[in-house]
PLY file of the C-alpha trace (Angstrom):
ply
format ascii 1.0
element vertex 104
property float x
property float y
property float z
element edge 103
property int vertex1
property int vertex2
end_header
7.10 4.59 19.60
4.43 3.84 17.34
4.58 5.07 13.64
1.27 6.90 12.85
1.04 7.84 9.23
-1.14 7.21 6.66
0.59 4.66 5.08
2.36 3.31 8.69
0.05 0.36 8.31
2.63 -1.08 5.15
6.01 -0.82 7.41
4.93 -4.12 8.27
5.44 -6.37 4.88
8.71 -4.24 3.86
11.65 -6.02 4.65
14.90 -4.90 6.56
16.58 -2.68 4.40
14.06 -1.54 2.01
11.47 1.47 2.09
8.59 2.16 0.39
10.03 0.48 -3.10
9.17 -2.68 -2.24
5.32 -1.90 -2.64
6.24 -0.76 -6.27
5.72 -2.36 -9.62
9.55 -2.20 -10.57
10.13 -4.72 -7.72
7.67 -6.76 -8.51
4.88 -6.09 -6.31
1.78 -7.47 -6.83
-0.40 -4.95 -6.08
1.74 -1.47 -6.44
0.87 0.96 -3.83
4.04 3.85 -5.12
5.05 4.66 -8.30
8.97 4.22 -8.89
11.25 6.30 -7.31
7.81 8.48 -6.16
8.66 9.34 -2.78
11.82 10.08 -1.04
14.36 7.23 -0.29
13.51 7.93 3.91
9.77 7.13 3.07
8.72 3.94 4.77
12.42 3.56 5.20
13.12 0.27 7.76
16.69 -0.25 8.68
18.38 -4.12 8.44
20.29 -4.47 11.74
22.87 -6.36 9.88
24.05 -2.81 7.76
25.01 0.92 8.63
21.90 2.91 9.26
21.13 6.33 6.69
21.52 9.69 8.28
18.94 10.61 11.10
16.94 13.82 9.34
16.76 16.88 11.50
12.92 17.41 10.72
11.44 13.80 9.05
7.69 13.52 8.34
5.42 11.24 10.20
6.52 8.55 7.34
9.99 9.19 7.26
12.84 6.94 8.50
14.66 4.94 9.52
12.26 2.84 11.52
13.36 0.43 13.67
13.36 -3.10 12.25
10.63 -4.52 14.76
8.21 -1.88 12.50
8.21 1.15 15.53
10.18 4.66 15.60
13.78 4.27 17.51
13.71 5.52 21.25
16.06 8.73 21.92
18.14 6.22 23.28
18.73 4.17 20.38
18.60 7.11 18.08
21.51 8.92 19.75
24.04 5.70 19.75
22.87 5.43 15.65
24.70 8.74 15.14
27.29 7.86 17.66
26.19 9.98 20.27
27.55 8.82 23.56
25.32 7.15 26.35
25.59 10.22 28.85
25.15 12.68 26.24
21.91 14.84 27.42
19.15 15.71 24.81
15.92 17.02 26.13
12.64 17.95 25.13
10.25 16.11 23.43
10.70 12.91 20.80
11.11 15.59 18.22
13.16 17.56 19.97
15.14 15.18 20.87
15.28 14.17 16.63
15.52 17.61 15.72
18.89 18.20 18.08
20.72 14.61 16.30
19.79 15.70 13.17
21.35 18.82 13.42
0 1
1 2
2 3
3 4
4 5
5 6
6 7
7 8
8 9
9 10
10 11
11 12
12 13
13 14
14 15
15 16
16 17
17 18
18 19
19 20
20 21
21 22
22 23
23 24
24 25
25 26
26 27
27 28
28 29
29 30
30 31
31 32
32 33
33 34
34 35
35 36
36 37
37 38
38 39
39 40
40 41
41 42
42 43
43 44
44 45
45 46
46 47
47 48
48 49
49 50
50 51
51 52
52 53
53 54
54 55
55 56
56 57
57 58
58 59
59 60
60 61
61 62
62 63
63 64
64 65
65 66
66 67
67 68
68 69
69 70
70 71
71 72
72 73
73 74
74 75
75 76
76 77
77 78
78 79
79 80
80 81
81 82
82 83
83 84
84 85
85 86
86 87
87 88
88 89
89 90
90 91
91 92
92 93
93 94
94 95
95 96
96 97
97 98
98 99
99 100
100 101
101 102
102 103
């Protein structure tokens, strides 16, 4: 469940609840990386397990969240109780399959 992207390598500074905004010069980053509002509000997108998470996307880039708070991709597991899918509920194929059918 590793995030591979080109910029997968800064999911590790942002902080629960943020995306890629915090590596902007609006929030004060020291060395801006994004322009402002540059990039989709999904991009680099990490979710705070203390709030609600934003809608799964049917078909997210390799960038796109949300990402799991420990800085990885969400199993299938976790991803279908985040939409309120239930436990025994069957999804199969691959990872994004399995995204593509929750997303939907």
């Amino acid at each position: 469940y590793e995030v591979t992207s080109k910029h997968a390598h800064l999911l590790d500074d942002i902080p629960p609840g943020l995306n890629y905004s915090f590596y902007t010069e609006k929030l004060g980053h020291p060395d801006p990386v994004f322009g402002w509002r540059s990039r989709f509000s999904d991009y680099l997108y990490k979710t705070d397990p203390e709030e609600p998470v934003r809608t799964l996307k049917a078909q997210p880039g390799a960038a796109s969240g949300p990402f799991h708070w420990e800085n990885r991709k969400f199993t299938e597991e976790e991803l279908k109780r985040l939409q309120s899918f239930p436990d025994d509920y069957v999804l199969t194929g691959s990872y994004g399959d399995v995204v593509k059918q929750i997303g939907n």
